[in-house]
PyMOL Python script that loads the backbone (N, CA, C, O; Angstrom):
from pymol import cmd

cmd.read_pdbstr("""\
ATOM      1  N   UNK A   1      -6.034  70.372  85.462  1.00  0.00           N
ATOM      2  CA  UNK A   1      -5.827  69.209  86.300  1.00  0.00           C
ATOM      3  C   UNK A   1      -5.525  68.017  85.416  1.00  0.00           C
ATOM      4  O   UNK A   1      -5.941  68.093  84.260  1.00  0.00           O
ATOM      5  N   UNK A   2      -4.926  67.029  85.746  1.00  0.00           N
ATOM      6  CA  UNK A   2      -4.435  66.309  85.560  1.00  0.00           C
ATOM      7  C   UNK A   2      -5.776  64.656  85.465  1.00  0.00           C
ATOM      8  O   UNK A   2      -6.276  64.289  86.529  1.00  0.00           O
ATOM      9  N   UNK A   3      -6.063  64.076  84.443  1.00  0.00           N
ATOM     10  CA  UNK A   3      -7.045  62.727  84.415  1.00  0.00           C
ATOM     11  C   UNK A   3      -6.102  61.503  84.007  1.00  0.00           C
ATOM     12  O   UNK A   3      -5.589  61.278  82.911  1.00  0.00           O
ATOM     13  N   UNK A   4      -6.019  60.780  85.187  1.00  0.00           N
ATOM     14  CA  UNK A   4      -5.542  59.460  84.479  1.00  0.00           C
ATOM     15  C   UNK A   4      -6.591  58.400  83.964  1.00  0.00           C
ATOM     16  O   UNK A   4      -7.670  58.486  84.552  1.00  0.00           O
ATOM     17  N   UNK A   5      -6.530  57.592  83.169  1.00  0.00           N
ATOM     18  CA  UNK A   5      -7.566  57.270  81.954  1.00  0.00           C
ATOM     19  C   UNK A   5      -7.121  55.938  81.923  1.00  0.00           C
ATOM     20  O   UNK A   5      -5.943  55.766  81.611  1.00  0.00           O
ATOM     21  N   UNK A   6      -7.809  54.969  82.180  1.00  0.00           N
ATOM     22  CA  UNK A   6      -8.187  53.312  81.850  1.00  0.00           C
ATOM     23  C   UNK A   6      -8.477  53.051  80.565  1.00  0.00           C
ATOM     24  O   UNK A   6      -9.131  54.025  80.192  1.00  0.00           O
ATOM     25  N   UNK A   7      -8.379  52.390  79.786  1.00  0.00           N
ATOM     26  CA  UNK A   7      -8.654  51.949  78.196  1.00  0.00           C
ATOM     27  C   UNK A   7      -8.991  50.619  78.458  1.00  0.00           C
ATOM     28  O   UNK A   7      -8.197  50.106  79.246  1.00  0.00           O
ATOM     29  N   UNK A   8     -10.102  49.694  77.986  1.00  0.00           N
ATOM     30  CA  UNK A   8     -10.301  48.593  78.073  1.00  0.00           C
ATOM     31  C   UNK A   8     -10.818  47.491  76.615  1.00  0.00           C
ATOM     32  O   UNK A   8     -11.941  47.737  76.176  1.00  0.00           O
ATOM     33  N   UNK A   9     -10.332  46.793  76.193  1.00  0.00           N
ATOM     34  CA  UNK A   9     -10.727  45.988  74.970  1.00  0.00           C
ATOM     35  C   UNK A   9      -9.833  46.569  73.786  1.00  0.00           C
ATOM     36  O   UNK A   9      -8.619  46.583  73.581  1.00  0.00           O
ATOM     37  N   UNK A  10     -11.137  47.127  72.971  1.00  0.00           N
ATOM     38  CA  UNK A  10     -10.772  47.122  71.520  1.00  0.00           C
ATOM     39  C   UNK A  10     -10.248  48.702  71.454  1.00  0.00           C
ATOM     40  O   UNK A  10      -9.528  49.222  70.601  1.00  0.00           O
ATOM     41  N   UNK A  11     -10.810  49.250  72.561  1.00  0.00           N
ATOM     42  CA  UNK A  11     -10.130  50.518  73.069  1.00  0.00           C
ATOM     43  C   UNK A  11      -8.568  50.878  73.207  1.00  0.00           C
ATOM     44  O   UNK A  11      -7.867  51.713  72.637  1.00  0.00           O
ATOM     45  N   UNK A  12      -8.278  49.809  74.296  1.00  0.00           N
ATOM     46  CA  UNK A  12      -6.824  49.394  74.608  1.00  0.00           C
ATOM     47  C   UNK A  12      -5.921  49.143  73.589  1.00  0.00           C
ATOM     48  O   UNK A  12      -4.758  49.539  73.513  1.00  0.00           O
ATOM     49  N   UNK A  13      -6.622  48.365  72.710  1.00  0.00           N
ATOM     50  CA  UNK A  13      -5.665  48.024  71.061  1.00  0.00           C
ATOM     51  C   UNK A  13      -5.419  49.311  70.368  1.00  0.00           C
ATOM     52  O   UNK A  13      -4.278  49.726  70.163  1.00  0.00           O
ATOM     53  N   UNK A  14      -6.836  50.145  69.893  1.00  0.00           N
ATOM     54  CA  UNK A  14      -6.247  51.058  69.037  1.00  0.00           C
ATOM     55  C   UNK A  14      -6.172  52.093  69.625  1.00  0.00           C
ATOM     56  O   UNK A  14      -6.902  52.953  69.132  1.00  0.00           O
ATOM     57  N   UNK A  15      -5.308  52.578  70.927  1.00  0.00           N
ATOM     58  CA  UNK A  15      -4.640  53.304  71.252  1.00  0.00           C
ATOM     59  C   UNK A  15      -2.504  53.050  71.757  1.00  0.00           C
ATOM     60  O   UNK A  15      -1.519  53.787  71.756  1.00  0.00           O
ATOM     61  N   UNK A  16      -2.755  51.766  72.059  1.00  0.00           N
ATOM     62  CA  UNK A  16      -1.482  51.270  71.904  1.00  0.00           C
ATOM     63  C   UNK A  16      -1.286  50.959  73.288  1.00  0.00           C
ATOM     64  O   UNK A  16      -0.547  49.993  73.474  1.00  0.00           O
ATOM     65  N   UNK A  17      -1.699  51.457  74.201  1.00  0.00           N
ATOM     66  CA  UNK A  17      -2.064  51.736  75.500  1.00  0.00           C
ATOM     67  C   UNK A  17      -3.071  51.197  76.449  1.00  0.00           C
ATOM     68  O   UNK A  17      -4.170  50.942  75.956  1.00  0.00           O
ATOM     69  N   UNK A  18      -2.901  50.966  77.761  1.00  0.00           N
ATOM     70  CA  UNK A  18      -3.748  50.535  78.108  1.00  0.00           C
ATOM     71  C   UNK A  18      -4.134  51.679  79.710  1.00  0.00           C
ATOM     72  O   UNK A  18      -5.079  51.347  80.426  1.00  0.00           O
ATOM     73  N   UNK A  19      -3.367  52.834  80.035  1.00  0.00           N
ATOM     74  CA  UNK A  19      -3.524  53.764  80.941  1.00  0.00           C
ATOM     75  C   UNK A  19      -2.621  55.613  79.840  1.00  0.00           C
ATOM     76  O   UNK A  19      -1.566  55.728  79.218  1.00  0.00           O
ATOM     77  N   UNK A  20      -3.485  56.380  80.070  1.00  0.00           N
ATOM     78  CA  UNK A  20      -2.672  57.673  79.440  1.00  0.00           C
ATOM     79  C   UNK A  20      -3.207  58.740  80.608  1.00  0.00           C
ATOM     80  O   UNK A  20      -4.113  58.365  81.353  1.00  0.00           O
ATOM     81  N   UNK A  21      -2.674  59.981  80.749  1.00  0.00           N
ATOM     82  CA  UNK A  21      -3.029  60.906  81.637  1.00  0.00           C
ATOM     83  C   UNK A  21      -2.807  62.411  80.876  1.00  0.00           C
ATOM     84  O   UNK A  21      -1.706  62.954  80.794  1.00  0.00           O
ATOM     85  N   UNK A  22      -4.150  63.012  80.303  1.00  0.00           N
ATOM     86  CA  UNK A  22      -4.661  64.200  79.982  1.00  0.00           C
ATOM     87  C   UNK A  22      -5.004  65.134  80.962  1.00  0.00           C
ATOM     88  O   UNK A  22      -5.355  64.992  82.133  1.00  0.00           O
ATOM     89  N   UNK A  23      -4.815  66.228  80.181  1.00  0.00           N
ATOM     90  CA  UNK A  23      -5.025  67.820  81.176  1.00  0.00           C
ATOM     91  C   UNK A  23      -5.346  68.214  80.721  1.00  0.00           C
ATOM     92  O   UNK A  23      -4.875  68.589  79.647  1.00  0.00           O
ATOM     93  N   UNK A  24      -6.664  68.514  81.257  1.00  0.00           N
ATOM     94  CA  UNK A  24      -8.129  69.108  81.587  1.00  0.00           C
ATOM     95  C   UNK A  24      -7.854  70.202  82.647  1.00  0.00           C
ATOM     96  O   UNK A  24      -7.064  70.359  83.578  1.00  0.00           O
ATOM     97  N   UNK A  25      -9.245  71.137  81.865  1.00  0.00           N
ATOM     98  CA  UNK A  25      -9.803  71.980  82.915  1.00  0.00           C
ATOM     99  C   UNK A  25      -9.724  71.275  84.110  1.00  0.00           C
ATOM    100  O   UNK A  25      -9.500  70.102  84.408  1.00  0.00           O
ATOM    101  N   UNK A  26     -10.018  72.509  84.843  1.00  0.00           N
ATOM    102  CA  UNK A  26     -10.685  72.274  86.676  1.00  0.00           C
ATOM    103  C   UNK A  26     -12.164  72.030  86.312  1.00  0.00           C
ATOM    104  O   UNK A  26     -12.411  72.373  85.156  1.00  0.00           O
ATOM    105  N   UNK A  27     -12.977  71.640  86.841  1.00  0.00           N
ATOM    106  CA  UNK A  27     -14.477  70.990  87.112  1.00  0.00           C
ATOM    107  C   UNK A  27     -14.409  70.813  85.383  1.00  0.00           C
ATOM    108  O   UNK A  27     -14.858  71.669  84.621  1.00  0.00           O
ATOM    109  N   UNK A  28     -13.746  69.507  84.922  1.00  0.00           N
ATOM    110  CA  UNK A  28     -14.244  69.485  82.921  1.00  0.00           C
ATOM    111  C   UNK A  28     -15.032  68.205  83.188  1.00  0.00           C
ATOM    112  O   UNK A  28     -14.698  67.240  83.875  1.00  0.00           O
ATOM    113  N   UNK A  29     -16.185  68.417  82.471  1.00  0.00           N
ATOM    114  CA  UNK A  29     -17.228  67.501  82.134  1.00  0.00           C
ATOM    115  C   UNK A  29     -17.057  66.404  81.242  1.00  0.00           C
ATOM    116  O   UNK A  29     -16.359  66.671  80.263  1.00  0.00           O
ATOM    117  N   UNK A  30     -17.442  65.399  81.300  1.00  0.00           N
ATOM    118  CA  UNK A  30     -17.108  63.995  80.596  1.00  0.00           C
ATOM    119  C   UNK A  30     -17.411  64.347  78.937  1.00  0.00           C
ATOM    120  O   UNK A  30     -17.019  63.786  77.914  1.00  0.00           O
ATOM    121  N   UNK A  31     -18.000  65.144  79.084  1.00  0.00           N
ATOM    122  CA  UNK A  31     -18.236  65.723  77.394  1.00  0.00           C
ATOM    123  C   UNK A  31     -16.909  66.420  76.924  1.00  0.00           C
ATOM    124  O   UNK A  31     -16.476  66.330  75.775  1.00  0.00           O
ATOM    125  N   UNK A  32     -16.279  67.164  77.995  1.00  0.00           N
ATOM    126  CA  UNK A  32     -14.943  68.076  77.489  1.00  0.00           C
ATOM    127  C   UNK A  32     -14.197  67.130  77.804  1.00  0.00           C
ATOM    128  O   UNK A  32     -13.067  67.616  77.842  1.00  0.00           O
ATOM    129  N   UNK A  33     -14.150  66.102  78.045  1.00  0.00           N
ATOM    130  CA  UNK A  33     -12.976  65.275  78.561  1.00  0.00           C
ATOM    131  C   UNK A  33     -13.140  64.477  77.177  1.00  0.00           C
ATOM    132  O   UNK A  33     -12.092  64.708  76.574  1.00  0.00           O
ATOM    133  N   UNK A  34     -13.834  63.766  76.496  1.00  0.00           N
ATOM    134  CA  UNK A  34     -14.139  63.334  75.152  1.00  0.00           C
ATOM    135  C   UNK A  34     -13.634  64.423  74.169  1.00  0.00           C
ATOM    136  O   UNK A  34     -13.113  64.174  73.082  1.00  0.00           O
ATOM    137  N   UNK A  35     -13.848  65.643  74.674  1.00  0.00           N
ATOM    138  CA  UNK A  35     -13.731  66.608  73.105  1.00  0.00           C
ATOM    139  C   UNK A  35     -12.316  66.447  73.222  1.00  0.00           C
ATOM    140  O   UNK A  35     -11.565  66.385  72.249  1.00  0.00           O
ATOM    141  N   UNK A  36     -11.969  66.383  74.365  1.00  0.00           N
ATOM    142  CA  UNK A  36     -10.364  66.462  74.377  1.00  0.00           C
ATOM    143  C   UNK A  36      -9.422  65.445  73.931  1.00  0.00           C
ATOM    144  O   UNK A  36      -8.472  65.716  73.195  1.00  0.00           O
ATOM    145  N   UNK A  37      -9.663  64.341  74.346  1.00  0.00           N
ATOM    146  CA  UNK A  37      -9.360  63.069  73.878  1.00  0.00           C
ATOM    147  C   UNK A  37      -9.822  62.735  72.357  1.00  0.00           C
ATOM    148  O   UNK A  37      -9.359  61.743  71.794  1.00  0.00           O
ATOM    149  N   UNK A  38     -10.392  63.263  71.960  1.00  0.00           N
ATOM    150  CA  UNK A  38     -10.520  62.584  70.433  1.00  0.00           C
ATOM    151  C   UNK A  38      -9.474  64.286  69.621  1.00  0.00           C
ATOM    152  O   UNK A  38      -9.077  64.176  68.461  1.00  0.00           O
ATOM    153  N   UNK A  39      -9.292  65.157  70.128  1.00  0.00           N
ATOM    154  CA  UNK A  39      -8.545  65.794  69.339  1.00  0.00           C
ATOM    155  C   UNK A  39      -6.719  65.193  69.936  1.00  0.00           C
ATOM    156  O   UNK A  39      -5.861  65.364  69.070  1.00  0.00           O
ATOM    157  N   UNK A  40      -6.372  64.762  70.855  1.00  0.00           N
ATOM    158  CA  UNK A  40      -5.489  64.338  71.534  1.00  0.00           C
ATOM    159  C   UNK A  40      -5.286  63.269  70.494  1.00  0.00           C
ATOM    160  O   UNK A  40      -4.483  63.464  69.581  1.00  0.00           O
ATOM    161  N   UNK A  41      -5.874  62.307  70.571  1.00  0.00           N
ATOM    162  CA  UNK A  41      -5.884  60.510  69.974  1.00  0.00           C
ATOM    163  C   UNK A  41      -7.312  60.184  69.006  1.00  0.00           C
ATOM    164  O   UNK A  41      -8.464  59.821  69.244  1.00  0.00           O
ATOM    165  N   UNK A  42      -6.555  60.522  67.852  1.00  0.00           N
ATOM    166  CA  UNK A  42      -7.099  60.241  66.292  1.00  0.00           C
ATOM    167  C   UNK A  42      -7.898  59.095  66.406  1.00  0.00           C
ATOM    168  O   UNK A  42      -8.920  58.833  65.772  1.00  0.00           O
ATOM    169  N   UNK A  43      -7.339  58.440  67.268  1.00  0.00           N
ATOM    170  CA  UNK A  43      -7.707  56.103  67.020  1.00  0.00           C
ATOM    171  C   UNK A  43      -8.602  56.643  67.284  1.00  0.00           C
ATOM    172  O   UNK A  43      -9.494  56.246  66.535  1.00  0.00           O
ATOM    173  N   UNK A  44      -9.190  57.841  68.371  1.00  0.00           N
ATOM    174  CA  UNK A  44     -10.574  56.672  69.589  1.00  0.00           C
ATOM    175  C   UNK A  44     -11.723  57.515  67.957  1.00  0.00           C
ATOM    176  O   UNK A  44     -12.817  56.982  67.769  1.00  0.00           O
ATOM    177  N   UNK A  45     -11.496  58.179  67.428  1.00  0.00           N
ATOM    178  CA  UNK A  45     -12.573  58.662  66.708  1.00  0.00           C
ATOM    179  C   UNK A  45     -13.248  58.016  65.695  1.00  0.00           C
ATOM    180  O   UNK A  45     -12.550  57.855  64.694  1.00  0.00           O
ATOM    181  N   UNK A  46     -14.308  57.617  65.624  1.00  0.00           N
ATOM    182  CA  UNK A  46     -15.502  56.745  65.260  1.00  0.00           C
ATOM    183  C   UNK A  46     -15.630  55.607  65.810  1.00  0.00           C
ATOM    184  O   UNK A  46     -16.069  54.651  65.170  1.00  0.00           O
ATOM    185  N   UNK A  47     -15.218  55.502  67.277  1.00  0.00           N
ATOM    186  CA  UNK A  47     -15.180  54.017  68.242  1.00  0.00           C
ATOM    187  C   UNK A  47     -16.692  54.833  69.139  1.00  0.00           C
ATOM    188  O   UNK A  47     -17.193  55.941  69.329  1.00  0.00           O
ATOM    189  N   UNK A  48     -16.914  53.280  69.484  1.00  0.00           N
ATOM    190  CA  UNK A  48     -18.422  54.180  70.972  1.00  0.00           C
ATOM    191  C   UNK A  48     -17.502  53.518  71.828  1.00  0.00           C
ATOM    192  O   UNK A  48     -16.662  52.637  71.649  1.00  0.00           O
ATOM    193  N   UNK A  49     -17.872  54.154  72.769  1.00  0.00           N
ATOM    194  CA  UNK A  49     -17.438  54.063  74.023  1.00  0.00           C
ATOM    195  C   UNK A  49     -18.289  54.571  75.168  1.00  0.00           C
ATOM    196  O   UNK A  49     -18.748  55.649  74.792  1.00  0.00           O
ATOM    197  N   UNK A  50     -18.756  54.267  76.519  1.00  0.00           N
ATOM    198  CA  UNK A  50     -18.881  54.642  77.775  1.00  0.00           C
ATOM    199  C   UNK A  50     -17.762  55.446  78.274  1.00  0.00           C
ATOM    200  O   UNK A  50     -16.631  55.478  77.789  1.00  0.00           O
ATOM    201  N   UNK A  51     -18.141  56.016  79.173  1.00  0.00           N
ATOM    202  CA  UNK A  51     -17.278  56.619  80.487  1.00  0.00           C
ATOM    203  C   UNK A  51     -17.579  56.317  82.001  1.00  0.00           C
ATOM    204  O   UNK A  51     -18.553  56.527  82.725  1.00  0.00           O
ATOM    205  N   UNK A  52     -16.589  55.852  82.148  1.00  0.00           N
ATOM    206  CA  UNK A  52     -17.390  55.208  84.054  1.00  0.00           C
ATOM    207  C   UNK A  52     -16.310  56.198  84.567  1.00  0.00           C
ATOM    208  O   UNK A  52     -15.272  56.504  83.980  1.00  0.00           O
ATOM    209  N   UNK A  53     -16.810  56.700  85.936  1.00  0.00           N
ATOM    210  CA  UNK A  53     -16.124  57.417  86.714  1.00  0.00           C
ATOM    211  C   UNK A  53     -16.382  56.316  88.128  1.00  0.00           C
ATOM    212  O   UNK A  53     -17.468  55.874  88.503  1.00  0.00           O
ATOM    213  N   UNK A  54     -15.609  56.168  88.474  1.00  0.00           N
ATOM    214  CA  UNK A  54     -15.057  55.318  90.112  1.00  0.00           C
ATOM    215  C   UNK A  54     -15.747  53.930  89.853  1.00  0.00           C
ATOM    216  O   UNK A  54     -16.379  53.358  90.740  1.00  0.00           O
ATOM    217  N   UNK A  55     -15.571  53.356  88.420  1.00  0.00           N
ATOM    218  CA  UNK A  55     -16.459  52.161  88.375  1.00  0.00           C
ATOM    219  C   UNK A  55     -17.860  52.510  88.228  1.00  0.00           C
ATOM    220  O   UNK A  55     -18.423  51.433  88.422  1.00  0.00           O
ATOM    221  N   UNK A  56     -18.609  53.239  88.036  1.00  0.00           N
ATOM    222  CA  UNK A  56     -19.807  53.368  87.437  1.00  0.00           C
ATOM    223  C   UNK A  56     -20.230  54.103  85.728  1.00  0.00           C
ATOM    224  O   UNK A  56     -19.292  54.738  85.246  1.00  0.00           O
ATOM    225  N   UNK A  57     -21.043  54.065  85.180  1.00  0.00           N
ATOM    226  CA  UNK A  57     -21.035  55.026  83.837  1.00  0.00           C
ATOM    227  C   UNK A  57     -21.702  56.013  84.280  1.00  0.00           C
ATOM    228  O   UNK A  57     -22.699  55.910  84.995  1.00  0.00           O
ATOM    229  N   UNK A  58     -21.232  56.988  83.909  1.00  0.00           N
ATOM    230  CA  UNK A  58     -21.875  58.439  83.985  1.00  0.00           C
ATOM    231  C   UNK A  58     -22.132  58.880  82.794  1.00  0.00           C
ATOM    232  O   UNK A  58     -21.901  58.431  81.672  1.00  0.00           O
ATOM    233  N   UNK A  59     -22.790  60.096  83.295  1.00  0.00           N
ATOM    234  CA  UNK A  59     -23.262  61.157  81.540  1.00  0.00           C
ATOM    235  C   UNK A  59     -22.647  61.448  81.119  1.00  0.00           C
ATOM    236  O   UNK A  59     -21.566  61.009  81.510  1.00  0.00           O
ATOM    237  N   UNK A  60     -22.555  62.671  79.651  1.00  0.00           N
ATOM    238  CA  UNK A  60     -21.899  63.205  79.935  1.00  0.00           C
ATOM    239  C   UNK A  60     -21.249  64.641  80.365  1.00  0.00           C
ATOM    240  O   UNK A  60     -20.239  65.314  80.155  1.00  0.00           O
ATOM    241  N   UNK A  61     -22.881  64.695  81.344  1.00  0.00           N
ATOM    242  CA  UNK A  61     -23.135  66.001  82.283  1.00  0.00           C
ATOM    243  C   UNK A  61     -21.946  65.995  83.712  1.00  0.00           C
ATOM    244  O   UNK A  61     -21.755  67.009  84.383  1.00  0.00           O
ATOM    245  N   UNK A  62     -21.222  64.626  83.990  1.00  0.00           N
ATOM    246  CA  UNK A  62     -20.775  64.619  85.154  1.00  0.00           C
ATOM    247  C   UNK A  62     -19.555  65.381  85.251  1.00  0.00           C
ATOM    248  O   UNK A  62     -18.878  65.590  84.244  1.00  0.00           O
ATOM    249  N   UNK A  63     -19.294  65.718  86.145  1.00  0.00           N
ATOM    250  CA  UNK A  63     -18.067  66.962  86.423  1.00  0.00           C
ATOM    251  C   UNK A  63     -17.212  65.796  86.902  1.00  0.00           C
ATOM    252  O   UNK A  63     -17.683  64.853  87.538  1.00  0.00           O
ATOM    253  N   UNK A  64     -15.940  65.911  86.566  1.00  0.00           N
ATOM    254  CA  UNK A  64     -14.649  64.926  86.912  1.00  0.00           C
ATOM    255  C   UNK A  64     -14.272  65.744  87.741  1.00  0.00           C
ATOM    256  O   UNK A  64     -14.598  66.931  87.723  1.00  0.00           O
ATOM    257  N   UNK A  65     -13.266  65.018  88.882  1.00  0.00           N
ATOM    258  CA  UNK A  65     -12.451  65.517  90.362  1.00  0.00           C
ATOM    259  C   UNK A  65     -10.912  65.198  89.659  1.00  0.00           C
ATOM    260  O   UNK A  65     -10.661  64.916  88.487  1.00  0.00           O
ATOM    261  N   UNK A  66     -10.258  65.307  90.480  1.00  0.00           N
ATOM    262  CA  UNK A  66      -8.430  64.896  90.247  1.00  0.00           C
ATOM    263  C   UNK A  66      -8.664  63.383  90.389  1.00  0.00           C
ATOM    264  O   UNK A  66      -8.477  62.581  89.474  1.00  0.00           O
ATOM    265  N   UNK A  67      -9.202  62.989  91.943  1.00  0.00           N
ATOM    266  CA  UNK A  67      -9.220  61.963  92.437  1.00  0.00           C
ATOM    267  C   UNK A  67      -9.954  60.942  91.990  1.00  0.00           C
ATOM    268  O   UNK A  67      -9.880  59.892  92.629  1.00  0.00           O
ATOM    269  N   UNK A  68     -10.861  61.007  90.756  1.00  0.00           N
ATOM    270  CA  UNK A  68     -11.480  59.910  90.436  1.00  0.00           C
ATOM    271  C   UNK A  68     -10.583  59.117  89.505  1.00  0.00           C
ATOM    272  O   UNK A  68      -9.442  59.409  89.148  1.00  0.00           O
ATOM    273  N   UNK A  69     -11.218  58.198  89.222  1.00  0.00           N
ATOM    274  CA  UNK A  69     -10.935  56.431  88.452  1.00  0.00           C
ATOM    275  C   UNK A  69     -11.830  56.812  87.304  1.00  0.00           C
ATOM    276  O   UNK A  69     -13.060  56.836  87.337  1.00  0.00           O
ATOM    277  N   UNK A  70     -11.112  57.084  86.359  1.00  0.00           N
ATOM    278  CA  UNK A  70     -12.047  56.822  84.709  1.00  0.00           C
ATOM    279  C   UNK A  70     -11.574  56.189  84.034  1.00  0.00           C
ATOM    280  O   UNK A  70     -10.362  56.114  83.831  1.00  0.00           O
ATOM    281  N   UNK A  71     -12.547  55.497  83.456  1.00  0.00           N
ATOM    282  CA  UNK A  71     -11.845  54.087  82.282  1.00  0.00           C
ATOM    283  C   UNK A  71     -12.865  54.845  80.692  1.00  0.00           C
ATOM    284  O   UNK A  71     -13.718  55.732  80.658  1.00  0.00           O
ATOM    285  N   UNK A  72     -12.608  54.485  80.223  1.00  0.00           N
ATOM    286  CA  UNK A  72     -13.187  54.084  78.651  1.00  0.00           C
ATOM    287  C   UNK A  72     -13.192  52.798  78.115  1.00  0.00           C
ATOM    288  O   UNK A  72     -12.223  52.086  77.851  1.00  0.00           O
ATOM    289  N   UNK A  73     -14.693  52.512  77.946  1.00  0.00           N
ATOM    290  CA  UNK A  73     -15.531  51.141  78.048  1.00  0.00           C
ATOM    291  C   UNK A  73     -15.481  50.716  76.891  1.00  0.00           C
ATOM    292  O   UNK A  73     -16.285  51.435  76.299  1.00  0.00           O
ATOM    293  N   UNK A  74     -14.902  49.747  75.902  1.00  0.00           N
ATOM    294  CA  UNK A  74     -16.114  49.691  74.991  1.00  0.00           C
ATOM    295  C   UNK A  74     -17.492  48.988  74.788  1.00  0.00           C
ATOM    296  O   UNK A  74     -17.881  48.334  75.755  1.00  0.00           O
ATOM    297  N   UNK A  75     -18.367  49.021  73.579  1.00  0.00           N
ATOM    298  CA  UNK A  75     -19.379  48.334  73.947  1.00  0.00           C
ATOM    299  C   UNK A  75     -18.966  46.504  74.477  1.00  0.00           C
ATOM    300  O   UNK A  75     -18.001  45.739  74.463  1.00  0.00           O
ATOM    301  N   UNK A  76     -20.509  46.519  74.931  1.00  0.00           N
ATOM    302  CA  UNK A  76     -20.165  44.859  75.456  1.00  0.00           C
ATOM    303  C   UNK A  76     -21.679  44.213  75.401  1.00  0.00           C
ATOM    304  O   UNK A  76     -22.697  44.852  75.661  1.00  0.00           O
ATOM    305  N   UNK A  77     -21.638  42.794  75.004  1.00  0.00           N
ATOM    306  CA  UNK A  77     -22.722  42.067  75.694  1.00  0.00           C
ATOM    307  C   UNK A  77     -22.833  41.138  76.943  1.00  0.00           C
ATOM    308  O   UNK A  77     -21.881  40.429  77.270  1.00  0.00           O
ATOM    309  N   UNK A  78     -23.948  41.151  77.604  1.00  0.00           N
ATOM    310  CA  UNK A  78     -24.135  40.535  78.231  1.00  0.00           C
ATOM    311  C   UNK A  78     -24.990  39.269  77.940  1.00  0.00           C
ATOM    312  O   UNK A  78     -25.251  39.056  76.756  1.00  0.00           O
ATOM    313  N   UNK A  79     -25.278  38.734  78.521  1.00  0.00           N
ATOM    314  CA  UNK A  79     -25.966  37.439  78.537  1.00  0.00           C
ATOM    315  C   UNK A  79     -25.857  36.806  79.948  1.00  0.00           C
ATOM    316  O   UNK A  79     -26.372  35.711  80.175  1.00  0.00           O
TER     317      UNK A  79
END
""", "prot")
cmd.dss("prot")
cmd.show_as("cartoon", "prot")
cmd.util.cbc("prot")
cmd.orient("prot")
């Protein structure tokens, strides 16, 4: 299946990009969706990052759909 992918910040810079779309397994977990993406795109490797699925962060136990919204976060402060 097909993941279209949000990049946000310092993320967005060192990928060149600010949306890309990887293929994944059927039911791939936010962990295989990372293993995949860092052998895909060299940049994101030694960056942290979150994973939000539909606007929230998830684990990275959560099973991805076709239909969801995933971004890659990087860190942030609040105040």
């Amino acid at each position: 299946m097909d993941i279209a992918i949000k990049y946000f910040g310092q993320l967005a810079e060192a990928m060149g990009k600010e949306v890309s779309t990887v293929t994944v397994v059927d039911h791939c977990s936010v962990q295989e969706l990372k293993s995949t993406l860092l052998s895909i795109y060299p940049a994101l490797e030694g960056k942290e990052f979150k994973v939000a699925v539909n606007k929230a962060i998830v684990t990275d136990k959560a099973i991805l759909l076709p239909t969801d919204e995933v971004a890659l976060l990087p860190p942030f402060a609040g105040g």
